[in-house]
N, C-alpha and C positions, 0 to 999 in steps of 0.2 A: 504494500500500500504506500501511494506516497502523493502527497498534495500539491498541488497546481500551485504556482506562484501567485501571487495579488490575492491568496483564497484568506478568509480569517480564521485562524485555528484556536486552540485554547490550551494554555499549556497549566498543566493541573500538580501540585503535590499532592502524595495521600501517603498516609498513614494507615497501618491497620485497617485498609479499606474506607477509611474517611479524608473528605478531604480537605487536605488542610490552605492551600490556595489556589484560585483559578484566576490566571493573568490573559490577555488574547491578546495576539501575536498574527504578523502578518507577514505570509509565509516570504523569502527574498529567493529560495531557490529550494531544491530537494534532490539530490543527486548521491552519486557515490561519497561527497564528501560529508553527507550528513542534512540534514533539517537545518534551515537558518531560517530564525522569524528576528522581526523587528516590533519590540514593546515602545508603544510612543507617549512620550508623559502625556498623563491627563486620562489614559485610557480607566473606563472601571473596571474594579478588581474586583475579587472576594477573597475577605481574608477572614480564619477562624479565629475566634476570641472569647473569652467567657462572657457568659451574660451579662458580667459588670463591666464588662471592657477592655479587660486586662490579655496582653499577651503571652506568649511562653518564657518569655526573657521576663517579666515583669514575676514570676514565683518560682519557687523549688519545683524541679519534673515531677516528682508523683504528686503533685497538687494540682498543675497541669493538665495528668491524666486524670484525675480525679474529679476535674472539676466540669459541670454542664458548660458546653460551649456550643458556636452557633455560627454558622456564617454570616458575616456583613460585609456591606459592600461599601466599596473605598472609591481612594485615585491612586493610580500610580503617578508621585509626586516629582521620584526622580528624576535626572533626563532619560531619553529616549535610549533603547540600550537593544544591542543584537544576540542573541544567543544560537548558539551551532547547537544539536545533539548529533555525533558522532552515531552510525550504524549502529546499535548494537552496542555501542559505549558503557560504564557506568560513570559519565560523567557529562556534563556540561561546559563550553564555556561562553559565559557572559562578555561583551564588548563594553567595556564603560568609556561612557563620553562625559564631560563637561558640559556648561551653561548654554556655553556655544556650538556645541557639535562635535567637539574636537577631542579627537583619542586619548583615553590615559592610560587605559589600561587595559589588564584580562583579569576577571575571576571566572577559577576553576571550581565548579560546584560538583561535588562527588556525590554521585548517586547512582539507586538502582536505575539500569538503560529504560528510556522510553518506551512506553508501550500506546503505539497508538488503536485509535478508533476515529470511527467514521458513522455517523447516525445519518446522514446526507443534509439532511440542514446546518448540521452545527459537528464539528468534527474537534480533533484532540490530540493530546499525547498525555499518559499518565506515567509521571515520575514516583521515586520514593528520594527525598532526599536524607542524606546521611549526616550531613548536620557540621564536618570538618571538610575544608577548603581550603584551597588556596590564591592567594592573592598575589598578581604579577603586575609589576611597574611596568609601562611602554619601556624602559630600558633594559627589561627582564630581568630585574630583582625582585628577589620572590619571598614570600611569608607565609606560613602555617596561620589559617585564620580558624577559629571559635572551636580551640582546641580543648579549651574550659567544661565548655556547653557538650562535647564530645562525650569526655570523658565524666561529667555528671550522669550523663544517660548512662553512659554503658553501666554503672554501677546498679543499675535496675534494669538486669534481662528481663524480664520477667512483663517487663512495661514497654522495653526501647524495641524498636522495628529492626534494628542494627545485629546482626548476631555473628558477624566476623569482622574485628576492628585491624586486625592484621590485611585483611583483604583489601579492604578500603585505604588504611597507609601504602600499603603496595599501589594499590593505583595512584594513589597521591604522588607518591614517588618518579612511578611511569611519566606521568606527567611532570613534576618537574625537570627531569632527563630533555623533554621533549625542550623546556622551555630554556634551559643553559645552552642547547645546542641550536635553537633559533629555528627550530622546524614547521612546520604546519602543525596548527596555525597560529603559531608564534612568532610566523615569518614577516608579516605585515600583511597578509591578506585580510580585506575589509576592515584595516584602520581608515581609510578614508571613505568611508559609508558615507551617502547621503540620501537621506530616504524621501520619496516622489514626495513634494507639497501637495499633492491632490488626494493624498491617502488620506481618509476621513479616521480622525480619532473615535476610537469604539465608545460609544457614551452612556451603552447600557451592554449587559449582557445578553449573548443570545438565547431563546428557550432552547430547556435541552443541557444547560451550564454546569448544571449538579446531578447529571446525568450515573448511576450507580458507577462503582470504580471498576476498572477494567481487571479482573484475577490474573494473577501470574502465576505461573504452572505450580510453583512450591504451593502457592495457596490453595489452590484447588485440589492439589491433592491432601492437603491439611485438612482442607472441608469434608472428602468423601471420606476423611479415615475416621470423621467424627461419631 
C-alpha cells in the first residue's frame, strides 16, 4: 500500500491499542525511500490528556496509566516540520525548521515501524513510539534525548509498551553511525523543503480520525491466546 502524493494522511501514536496522538500530514512522496508527509503549523491535532488536562510529563507513569484520559483536540503550534518513515523502519525522522522555514535540524524518533491503513476516505499510518530519541544539529552533533522518561517506564513492564530496551539503543545506535558518517538522510536531502503555498492547513479532522488501532501481529496473536 502506498499513498499518492498531495493525498492527506494521518499519522497516529498508540499505545496498548489507544491512541495517544493523531497529527495529518500531507503526503510529499512514497517511494523506496520511505513515506515523507509535511505537518504544517496550525494544523489540528488530537492529543490525549486527562480529564483535568494534564499531560504524561506533567505526573509519575503509573498515575498516567492510571488515570481516565480522553482525547482533545489542539494546534500544532510549532513550525511546519517533514517527517520520513523509512520501509519497515523502527524509527522516524523529523525535519525541524525554524520561524522562517529554514533547517536546523533532525530528530530521530525511535519506534515501532509504521503500520499503515486505508478506510478510502481518511487513511493513516499507526506508530508505537518508544519514548528515547535522538536529536541531530544541521552540523550532525548528536544527543540522547528523554532518556529520563525512558528509563522511568521501563521500571514498570508491566505498564510500558516497551519490552526490549537493548533493541531500541541498538537502533539508536544504527542511526547514529548513519549520522557521523553523513549518509541518507543525513546527507542534506530535503533540508531545503518548501512546501506549495496552496496547501490548505487541515483545520479540523477528518471523520474516520479515531478510527480503532490497527493490530500488529504480536498482538493478535496475544488476543487469540487469551
Amino acid at each position: 500500500m502506498r499513498f499518492q502524493p498531495g493525498r492527506l494522511i494521518l499519522h497516529r501514536d498508540t499505545h496498548h491499542g489507544r491512541i495517544a496522538f493523531v497529527h495529518p500530514g500531507r503526503v510529499i512522496s512514497d517511494d523506496d525511500r520511505g513515506l515523507l508527509i509535511w505537518v504544517a503549523r496550525g494544523s489540528t491535532i488530537a492529543v490525549e490528556a486527562t480529564l483535568d488536562g494534564r499531560f504524561p510529563r506533567d505526573l509519575p507513569f503509573p498515575e498516567w496509566m492510571a488515570a481516565e484520559r480522553a482525547l482533545r483536540i489542539a494546534q500544532w503550534r510549532g513550525p511546519g516540520v517533514l517527517r520520513l518513515f523509512p520501509p519497515g523502519a523502527n524509527h522516524s525522522v523529523w525535519f525541524f525548521r525554524d520561524d522562517e522555514g529554514e533547517f536546523t535540524g533532525w530528530y530521530v524518533n525511535l519506534e515501532e515501524s509504521a503500520v499503515r491503513w486505508d478506510d478510502g476516505d481518511v487513511a493513516g499510518i499507526d506508530v508505537i513510539d518508544q519514548d528515547l530519541d535522538v536529536v541531530v544539529a544541521a552540523d550532525r552533533t548528536w544527543s540522547w534525548k528523554d532518556e529520563d522518561d525512558f528509563a522511568e517506564r521501563l521500571a514498570f513492564p508491566e505498564l510500558y509498551w516497551v519490552p526490549d530496551e537493548a533493541a531500541v539503543r541498538a537502533e539508536g545506535r544504527r542511526l547514529i553511525e548513519r549520522v557521523e558518517a553523513g549518509e541518507f538522510p543525513f546527507d542534506g536531502t530535503w533540508t531545503d523543503f518548501r512546501p506549495d503555498p496552496s496547501w490548505p492547513t487541515p483545520a479540523e479532522l477528518p471523520s474516520g480520525w479515531d478510527r480503532p488501532v490497527v493490530a500488529r501481529l504480536g498482538e493478535t496473536a496475544a488476543r487469540l491466546a487469551e
